[in-house]
C-alpha positions as MATLAB code, in Angstrom:
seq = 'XXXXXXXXXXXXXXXXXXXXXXXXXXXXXXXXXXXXXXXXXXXXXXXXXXXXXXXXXXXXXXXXXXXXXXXXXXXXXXXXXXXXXXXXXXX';
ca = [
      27.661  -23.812   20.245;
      28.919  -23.974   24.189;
      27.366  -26.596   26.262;
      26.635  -25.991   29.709;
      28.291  -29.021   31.718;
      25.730  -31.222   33.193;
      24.741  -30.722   37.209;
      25.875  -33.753   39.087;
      23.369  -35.668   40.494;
      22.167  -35.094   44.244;
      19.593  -37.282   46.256;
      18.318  -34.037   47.807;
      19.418  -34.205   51.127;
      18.431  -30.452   52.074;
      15.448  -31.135   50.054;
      14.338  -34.059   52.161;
      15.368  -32.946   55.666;
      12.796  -29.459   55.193;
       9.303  -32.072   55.498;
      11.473  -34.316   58.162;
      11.991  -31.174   59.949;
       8.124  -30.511   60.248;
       7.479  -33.701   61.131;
       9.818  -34.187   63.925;
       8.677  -30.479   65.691;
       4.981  -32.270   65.322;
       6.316  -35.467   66.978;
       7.808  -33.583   69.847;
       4.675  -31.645   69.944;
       2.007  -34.521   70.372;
       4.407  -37.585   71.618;
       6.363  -35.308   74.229;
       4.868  -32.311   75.109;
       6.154  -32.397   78.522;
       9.723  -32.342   77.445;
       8.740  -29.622   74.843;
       7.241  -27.086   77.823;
      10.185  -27.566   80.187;
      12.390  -26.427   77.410;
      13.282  -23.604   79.599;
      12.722  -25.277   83.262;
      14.195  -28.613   82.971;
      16.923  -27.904   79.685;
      18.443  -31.450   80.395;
      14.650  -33.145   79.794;
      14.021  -31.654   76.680;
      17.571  -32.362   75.506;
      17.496  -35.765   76.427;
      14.335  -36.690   74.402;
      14.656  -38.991   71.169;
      13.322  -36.221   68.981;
      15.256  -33.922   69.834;
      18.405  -36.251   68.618;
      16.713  -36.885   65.594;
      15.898  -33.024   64.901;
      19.243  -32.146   65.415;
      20.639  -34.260   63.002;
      18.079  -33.342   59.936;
      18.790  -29.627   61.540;
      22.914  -30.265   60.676;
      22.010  -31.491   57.257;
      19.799  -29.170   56.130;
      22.289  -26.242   57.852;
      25.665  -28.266   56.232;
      24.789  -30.322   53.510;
      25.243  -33.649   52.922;
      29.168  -33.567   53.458;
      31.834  -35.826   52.286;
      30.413  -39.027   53.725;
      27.141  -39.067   51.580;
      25.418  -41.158   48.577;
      25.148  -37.283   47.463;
      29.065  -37.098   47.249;
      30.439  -39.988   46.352;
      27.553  -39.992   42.989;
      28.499  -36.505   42.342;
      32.193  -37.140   42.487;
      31.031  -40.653   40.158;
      28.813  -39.110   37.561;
      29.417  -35.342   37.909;
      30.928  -33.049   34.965;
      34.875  -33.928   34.774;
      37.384  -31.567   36.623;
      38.279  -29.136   34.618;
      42.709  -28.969   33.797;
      43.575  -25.841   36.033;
      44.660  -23.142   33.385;
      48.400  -21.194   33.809;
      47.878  -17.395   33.873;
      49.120  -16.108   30.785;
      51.957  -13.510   30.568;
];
């Protein structure tokens, strides 16, 4: 019988950053509404507020993943299923 190889193990990165992502559009909502409505007036202001930094970021890892510096990688590339030998085409 064939055994499917185990998943590696993830923290759930994109997982997480979908509820951070609510609750950072609710923080710029109620803490800084004035930066929020001169999103189109004053671009710099709403650019240059603390949650927008923050958004960005869990926007980029929800968008891109975890990447290669991550606790998701490196215990993936720890515990994960082995590398499998690359097979030679046969002729």
């Amino acid at each position: 019988m064939l055994r499917r190889p185990a998943a590696p193990r993830r923290l759930g990165s994109r997982l997480i950053s979908i509820p951070l992502t609510f609750l950072l559009c609710v923080a710029y909502v109620t803490a800084d509404n004035e930066a929020l409505r001169a999103i189109f007036s004053d671009p710099d202001k709403f650019l240059n507020a603390a949650e927008f930094q923050f958004l960005f970021a869990v926007l980029l890892v929800l968008i891109f993943g975890p990447g290669v510096f991550s606790l998701d990688y490196l215990l993936g590339k720890k515990f994960g299923p082995p590398a499998s030998e690359p097979t030679s085409p046969s002729a």
